[in-house]
C-alpha positions in Angstrom: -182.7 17.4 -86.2 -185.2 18.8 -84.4 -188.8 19.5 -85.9 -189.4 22.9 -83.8 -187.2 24.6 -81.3 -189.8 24.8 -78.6 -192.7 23.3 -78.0 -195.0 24.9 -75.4 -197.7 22.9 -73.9 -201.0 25.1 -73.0 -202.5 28.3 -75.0 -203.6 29.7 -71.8 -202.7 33.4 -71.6 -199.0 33.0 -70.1 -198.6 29.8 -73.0 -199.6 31.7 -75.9 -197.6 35.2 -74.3 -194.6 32.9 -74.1 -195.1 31.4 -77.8 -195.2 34.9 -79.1 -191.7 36.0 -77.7 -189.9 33.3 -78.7 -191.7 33.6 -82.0 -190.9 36.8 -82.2 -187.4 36.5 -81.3 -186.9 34.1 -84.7 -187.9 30.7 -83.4 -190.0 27.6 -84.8 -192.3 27.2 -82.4 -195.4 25.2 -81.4 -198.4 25.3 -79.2 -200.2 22.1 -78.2 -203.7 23.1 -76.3 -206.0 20.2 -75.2 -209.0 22.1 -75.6 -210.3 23.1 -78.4 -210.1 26.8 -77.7 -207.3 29.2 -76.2 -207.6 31.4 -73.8 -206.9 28.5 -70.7 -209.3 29.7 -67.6 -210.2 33.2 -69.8 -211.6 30.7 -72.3 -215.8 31.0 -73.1 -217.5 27.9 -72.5 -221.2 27.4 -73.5 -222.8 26.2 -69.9 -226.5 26.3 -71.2 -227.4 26.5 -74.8 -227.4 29.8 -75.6 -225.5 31.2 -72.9 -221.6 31.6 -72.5 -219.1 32.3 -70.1 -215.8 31.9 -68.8 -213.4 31.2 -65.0 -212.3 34.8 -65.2 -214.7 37.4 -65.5 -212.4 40.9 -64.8 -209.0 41.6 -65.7 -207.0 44.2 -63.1 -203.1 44.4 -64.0 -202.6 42.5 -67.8 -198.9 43.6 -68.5 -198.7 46.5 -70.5 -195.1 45.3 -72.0 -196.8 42.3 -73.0 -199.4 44.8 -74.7 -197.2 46.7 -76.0 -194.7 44.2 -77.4 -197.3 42.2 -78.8 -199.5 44.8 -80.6 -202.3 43.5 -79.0 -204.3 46.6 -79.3 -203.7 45.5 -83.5 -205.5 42.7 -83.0 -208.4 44.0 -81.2 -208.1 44.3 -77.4 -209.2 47.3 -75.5 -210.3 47.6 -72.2 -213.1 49.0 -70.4 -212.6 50.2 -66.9 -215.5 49.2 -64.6 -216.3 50.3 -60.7 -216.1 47.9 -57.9 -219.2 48.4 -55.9 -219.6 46.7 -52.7 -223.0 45.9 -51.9 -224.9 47.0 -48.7 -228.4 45.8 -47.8 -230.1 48.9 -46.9 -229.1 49.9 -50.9 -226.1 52.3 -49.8 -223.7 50.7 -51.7 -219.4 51.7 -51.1 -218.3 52.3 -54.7 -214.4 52.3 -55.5 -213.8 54.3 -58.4 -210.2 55.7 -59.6 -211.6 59.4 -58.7 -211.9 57.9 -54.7 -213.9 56.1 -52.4 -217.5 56.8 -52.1 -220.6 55.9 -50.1 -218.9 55.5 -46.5 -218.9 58.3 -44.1 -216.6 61.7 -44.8 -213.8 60.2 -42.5 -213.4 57.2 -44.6 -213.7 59.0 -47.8 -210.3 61.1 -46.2 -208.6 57.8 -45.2 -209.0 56.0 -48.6 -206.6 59.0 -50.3 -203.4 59.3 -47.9 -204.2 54.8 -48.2 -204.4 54.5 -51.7 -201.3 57.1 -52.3 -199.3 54.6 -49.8 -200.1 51.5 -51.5 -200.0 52.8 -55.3 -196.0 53.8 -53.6 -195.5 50.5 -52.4 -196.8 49.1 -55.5 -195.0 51.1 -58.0 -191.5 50.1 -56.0 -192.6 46.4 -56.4 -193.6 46.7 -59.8 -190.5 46.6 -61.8 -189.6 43.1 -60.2 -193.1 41.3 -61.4 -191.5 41.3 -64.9 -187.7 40.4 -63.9 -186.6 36.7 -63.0 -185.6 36.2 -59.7 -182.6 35.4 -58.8 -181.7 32.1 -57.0 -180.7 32.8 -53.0 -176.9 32.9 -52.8 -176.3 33.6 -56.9 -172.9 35.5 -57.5 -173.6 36.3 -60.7 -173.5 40.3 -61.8 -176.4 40.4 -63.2 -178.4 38.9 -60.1 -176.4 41.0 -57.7 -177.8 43.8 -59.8 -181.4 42.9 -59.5 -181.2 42.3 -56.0 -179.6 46.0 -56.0 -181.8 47.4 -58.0 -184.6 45.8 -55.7 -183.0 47.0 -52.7 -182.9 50.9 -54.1 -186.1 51.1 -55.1 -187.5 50.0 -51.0 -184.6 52.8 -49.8 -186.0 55.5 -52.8 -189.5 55.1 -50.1 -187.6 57.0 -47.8 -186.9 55.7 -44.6 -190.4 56.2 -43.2 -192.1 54.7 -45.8 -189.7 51.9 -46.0 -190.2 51.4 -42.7 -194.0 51.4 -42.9 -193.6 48.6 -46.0 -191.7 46.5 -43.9 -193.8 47.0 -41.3 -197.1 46.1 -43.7 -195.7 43.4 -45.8 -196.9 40.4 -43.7 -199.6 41.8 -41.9 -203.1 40.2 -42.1 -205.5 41.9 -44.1 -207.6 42.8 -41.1 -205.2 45.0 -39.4 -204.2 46.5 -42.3 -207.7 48.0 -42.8 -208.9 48.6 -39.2 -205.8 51.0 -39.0 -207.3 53.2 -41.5 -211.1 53.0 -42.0 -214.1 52.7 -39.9 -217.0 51.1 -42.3 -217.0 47.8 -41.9 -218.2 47.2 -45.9 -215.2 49.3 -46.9 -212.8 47.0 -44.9 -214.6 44.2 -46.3 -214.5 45.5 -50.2 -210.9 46.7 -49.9 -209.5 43.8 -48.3 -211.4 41.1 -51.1 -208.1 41.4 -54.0 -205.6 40.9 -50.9 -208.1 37.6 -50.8 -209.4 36.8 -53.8 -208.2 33.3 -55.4 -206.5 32.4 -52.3 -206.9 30.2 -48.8 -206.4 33.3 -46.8 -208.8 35.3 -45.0 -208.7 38.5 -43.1 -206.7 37.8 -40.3 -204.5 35.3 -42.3 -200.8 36.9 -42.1 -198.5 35.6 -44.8 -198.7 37.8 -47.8 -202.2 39.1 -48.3 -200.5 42.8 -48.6 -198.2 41.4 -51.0 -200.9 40.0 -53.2 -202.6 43.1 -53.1 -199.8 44.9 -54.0 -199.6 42.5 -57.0 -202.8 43.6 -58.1 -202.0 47.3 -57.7 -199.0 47.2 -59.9 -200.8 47.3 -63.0 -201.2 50.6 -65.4 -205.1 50.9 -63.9 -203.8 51.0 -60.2 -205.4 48.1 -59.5 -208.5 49.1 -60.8 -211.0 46.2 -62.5 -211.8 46.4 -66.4 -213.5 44.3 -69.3 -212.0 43.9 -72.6 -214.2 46.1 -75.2 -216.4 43.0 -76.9 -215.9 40.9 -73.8 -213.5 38.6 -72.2 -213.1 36.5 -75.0 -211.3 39.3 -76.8 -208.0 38.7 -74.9 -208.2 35.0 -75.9 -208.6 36.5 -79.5 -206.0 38.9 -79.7 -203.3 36.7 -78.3 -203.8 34.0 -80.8 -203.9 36.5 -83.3 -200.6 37.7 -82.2 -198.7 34.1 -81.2 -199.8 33.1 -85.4 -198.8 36.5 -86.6 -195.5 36.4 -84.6 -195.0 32.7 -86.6 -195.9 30.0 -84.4 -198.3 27.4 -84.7 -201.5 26.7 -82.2 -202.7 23.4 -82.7 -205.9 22.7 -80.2 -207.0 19.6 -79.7 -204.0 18.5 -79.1 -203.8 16.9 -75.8 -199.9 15.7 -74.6 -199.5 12.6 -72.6 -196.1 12.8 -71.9 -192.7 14.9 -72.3 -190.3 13.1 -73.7 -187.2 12.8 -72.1 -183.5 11.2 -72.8 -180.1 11.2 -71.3 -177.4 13.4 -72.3 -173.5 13.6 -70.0 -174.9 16.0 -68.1 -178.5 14.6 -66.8 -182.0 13.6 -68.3 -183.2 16.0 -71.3 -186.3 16.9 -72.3 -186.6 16.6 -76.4 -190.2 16.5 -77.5 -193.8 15.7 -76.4 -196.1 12.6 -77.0 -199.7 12.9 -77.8 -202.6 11.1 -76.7 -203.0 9.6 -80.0 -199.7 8.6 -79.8 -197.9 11.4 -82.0 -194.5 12.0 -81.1 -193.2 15.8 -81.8 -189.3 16.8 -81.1 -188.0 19.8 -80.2 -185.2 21.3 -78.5 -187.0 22.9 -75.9 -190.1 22.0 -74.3 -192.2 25.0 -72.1 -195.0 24.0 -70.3 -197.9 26.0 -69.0 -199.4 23.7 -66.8 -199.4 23.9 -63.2 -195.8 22.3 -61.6 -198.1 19.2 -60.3 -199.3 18.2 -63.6 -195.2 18.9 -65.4 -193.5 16.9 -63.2 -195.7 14.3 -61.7 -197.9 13.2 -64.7 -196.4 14.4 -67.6 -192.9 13.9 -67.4 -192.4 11.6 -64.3 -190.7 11.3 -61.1 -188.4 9.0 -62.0 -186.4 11.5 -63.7 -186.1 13.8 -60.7 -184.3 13.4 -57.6 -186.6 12.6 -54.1 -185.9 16.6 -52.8 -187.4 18.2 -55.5 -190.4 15.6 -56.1 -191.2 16.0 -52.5 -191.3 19.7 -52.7 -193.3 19.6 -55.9 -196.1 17.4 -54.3 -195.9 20.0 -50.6 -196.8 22.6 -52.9 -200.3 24.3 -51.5 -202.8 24.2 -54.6 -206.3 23.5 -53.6 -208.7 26.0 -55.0 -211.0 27.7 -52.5 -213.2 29.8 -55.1 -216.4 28.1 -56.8 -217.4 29.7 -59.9 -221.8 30.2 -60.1 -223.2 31.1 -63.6 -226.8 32.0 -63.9 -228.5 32.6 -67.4 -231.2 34.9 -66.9 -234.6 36.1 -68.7 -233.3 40.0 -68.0 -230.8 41.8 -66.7 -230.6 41.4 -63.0 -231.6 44.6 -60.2 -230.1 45.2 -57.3 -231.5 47.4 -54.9 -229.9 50.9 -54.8 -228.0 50.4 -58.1 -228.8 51.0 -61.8 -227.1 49.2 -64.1 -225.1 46.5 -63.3 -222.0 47.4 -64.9 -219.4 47.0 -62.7 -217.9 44.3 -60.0 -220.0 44.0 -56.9 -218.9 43.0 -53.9 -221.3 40.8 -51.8 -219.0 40.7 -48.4 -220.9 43.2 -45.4 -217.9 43.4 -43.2 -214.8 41.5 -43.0 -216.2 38.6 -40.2 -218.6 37.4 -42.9 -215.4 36.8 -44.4 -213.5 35.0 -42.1 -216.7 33.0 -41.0 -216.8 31.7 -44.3 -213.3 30.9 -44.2 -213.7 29.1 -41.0 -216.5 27.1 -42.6 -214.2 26.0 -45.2 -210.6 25.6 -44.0 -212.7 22.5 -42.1 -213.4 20.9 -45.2 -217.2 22.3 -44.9 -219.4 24.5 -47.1 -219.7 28.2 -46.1 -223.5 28.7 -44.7 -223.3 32.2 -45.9 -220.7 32.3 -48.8 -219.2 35.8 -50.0 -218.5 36.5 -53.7 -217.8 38.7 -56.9 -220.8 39.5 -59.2 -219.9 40.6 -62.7 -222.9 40.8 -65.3 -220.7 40.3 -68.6 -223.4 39.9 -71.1 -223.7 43.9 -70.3 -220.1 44.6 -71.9 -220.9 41.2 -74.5 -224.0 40.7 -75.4 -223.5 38.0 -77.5 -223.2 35.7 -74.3 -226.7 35.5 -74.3 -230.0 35.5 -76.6 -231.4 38.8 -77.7 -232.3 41.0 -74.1 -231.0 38.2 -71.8 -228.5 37.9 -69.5 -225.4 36.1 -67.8 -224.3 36.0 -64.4 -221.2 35.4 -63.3 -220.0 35.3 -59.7 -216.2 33.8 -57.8 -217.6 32.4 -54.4 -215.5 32.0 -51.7 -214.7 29.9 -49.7 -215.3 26.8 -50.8 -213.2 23.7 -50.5 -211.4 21.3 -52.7 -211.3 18.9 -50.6 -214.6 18.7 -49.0 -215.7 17.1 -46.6 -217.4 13.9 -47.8 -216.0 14.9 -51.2 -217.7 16.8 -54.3 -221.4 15.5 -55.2 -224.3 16.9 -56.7 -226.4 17.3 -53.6 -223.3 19.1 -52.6 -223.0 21.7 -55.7 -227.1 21.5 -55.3 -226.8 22.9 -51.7 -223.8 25.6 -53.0 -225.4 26.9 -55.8 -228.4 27.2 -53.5 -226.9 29.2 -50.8 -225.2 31.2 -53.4 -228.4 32.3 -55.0 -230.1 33.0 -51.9 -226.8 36.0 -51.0 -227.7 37.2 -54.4 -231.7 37.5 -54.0 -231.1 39.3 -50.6 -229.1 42.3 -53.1 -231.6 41.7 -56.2 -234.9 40.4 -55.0 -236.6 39.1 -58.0 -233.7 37.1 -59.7 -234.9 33.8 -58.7 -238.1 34.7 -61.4 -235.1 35.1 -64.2 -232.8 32.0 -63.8 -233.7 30.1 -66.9 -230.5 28.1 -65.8 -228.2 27.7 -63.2 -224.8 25.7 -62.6 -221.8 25.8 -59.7 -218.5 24.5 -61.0 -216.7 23.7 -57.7 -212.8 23.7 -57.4 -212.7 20.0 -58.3 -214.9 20.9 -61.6 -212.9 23.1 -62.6 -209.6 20.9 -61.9 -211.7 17.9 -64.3 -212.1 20.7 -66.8 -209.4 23.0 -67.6 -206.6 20.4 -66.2 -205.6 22.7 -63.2 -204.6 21.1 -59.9 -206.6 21.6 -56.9 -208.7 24.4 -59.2 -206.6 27.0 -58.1 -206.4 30.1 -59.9 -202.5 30.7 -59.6 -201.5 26.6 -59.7 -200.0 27.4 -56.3 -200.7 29.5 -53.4 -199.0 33.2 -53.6 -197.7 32.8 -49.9 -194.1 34.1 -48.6 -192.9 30.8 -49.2 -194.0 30.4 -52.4 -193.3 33.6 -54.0 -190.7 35.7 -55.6 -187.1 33.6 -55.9 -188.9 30.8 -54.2 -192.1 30.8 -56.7 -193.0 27.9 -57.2 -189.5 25.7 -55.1 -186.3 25.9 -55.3 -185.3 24.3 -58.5 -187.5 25.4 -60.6 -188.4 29.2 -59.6 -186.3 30.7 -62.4 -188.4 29.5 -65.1 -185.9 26.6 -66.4 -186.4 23.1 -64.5 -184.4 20.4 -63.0 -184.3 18.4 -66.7 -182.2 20.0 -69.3 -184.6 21.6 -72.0 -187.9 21.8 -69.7 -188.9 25.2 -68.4 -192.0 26.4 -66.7 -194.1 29.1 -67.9 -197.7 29.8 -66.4 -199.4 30.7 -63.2 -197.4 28.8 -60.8 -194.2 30.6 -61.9 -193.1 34.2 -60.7 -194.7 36.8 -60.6 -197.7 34.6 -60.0 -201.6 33.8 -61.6 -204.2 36.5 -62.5 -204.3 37.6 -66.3 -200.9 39.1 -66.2 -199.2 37.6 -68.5 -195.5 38.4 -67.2 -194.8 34.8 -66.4 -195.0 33.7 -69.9 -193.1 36.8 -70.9 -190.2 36.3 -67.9 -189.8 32.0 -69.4 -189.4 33.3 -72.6 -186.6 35.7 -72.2 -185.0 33.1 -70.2 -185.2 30.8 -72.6 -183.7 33.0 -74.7 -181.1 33.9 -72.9 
């Protein structure tokens, strides 16, 4: 007999989601985390004594089912809304706030409302599907048919125009999107960045940029950023709280070599897990979190999958192009033109500096002039830092996985560098307060949080890799080709980000 009826292998976000819902729904259930904390790339990690931070610094469309369902708010998460600001030399910063657009010219300001009442329409037709299961090309089954129905009413309820204007949008690059409808070459640049963000696309990259963004603007906040009230940590928090309350168990520290597998009539069957310390744990199903790389290749093994899929598992497009700078700082940091810094800033001036970067990269080099996210989280958390000081937080793109000459400390030296010197250009006198200063590049954070290339969603979020193909064929509806081995995290439909629906989607198919 089986010890648990799942096992689920990562308390990331989607992992401990997952765990809850099948808790919930009356199971045994165990969580096996290698780390010794949740939370996954939303995890704090002390990077200079004193000072704390984590991968993800912002959360813009956490699902509010999984909210809701979980009683989350019960265990202590709220969140705060913050601005995005995009940052301009002169101190005439753009500033995106739910009330509008402002600090481009009158003309802009106009364009940003018929835009954003476009995109929240395209968005709110897309967003019923981010929490549904794909269905496989081809399936005849009714309840597929009806998604795919369902899915097809919502693009005709646009209207024909505007149906016609989503197909039209759908694959555009970023860039033409934008030039169609604004003039100020910051606010291209700033509303572009979360059609970007986490990805190896830039602005004239076609395949799915709109759709990404879209993705982001599905959310309850439209798309807008936030913090969790006591900082990002909180999430982390309130999840375990709910995944123990629900009735499963989170053991961390627990680090799993292998998933076990056997042979039943019907094909090889995954039963239980082995530790690195050589623990064996059984279990009639085993969910894993991990990115589809690590499942199949190291922990379960390609001998028991056929040549197709292994060979579609290892074409999968995961290298990480966004470097992660944290700065601990004497005071809070001052940028010119803007009081406190409480929101997201945007360091990108205009969409070339984005594709120049991207161009410096996609060749396996360094960007000479990298552009990034700035969030100050110490503001909303104080605790991240001694009594009146500060940390800095900032995503830099582009920067490579696979560099050139490969990942060394003269070449994080020569990152964290040029990063620092974008960021003193916007807030003169922070070189005085960096007490400390580190650049975790794609590969670092691959070595530390066990992610594949570094990359934020475990796979790229392209047309190919997306929806009923999300990750491949064969495993894009959640359950795998082995018997009892299902997917659940970031490389799974809907896709990565603090969401949360993929571990909700495995979970109701596991129930199913």
């Amino acid at each position: 007999m089986s010890q648990y009826d799942t096992i689920v292998i990562g308390a990331g976000h989607n992992g401990l989601v997952c765990a809850a819902y099948l808790a919930r729904a009356g199971q045994n259930v165990l969580v096996l985390e290698a780390a010794e904390a949740p939370g996954g790339l939303a995890q704090y990690r002390e990077f200079h004594p004193g000072y704390t931070a984590s991968i993800a610094h912002s959360i813009s469309h956490f699902s509010s089912s999984v909210q809701a369902d979980l009683g989350l708010a019960d265990h202590g998460f709220a969140l705060q809304a913050i601005d995005t600001v995009g940052l301009r030399n002169s101190g005439e910063h753009v500033a995106v706030r739910a009330d509008g657009l402002s600090g481009g010219n009158d003309a802009d300001a106009a364009a940003y409302a018929s835009y954003a009442s476009l995109m929240q329409r395209f968005a709110a037709a897309l967003a019923p599907f981010w929490e549904k299961t794909m269905p496989r090309i081809g399936s005849s089954k009714a309840a597929d048919l009806l998604t795919f129905a369902h899915m097809g009413l919502k693009l005709r309820g646009l209207g024909k125009d505007d149906m016609r204007e989503f197909m039209r949008i759908a694959s555009l690059p970023m860039r033409d999107l934008a030039d169609e409808f604004f003039e100020d070459d910051l606010v291209k640049a700033v509303l572009c960045w979360d059609g970007l963000i986490g990805s190896k696309m830039a602005p004239r990259s076609p395949n799915g940029a709109v759709l990404a963004l879209l993705y982001r603007l599905s959310g309850a906040s439209g798309g807008g950023h936030a913090v969790p009230v006591g900082g990002m940590g909180k999430l982390a928090d309130a999840l375990l709280a709910a995944t123990e309350a629900a009735g499963a168990t989170v053991r961390l520290g627990a680090a799993v070599e292998r998933i076990d597998v056997g042979h039943a009539e019907t094909g090889p069957l995954a039963h239980g897990v082995t530790l690195t310390d050589g623990t064996t744990i059984e279990a009639g199903n085993v969910i894993s979190s991990a990115d589809p790389r690590r499942t199949f290749i190291d922990l379960l093994g390609v001998e028991h999958l056929d040549i197709g899929f292994t060979n579609r598992i290892r074409r999968l497009r995961c290298d990480g192009f966004v470097g992660k700078l944290h700065l601990a700082l004497s005071d809070a940091p001052e940028f010119d033109g803007l009081g406190q810094p409480e929101g997201r800033m945007i360091i990108a001036p205009e969409m070339d500096a984005i594709e120049f970067a991207f161009d410096d990269a996609k060749y396996g080099g360094l960007p000479e002039h990298p552009v990034m996210e700035i969030v100050v989280p110490s503001v909303h958390d104080p605790a991240l830092a001694p009594a009146g000081q500060h940390v800095l937080s900032a995503h830099v793109m582009y920067v490579p996985y696979a560099l050139k000459g490969g990942w060394n400390d003269a070449a994080r030296s020569t990152m964290l560098e040029r990063s620092v010197e974008t960021i003193a250009a916007y807030a003169p006198g922070i070189r005085e307060e960096i007490v400390f200063a580190e650049f975790l590049s794609p590969a670092d954070i691959e070595r530390e949080y066990g992610v594949t290339g570094g990359h934020w969603h475990h796979a790229e979020f392209v047309m190919d890799q997306m929806l009923m193909m999300r990750p491949t064929f064969g495993a894009a509806q959640y359950a795998t080709p082995v018997a009892g081995l299902y997917l659940c995290g970031a490389s799974c439909h809907p896709a990565g980000d603090l969401v949360g629906a993929a571990g909700r989607n495995a979970a109701k198919e596991v129930l199913r």
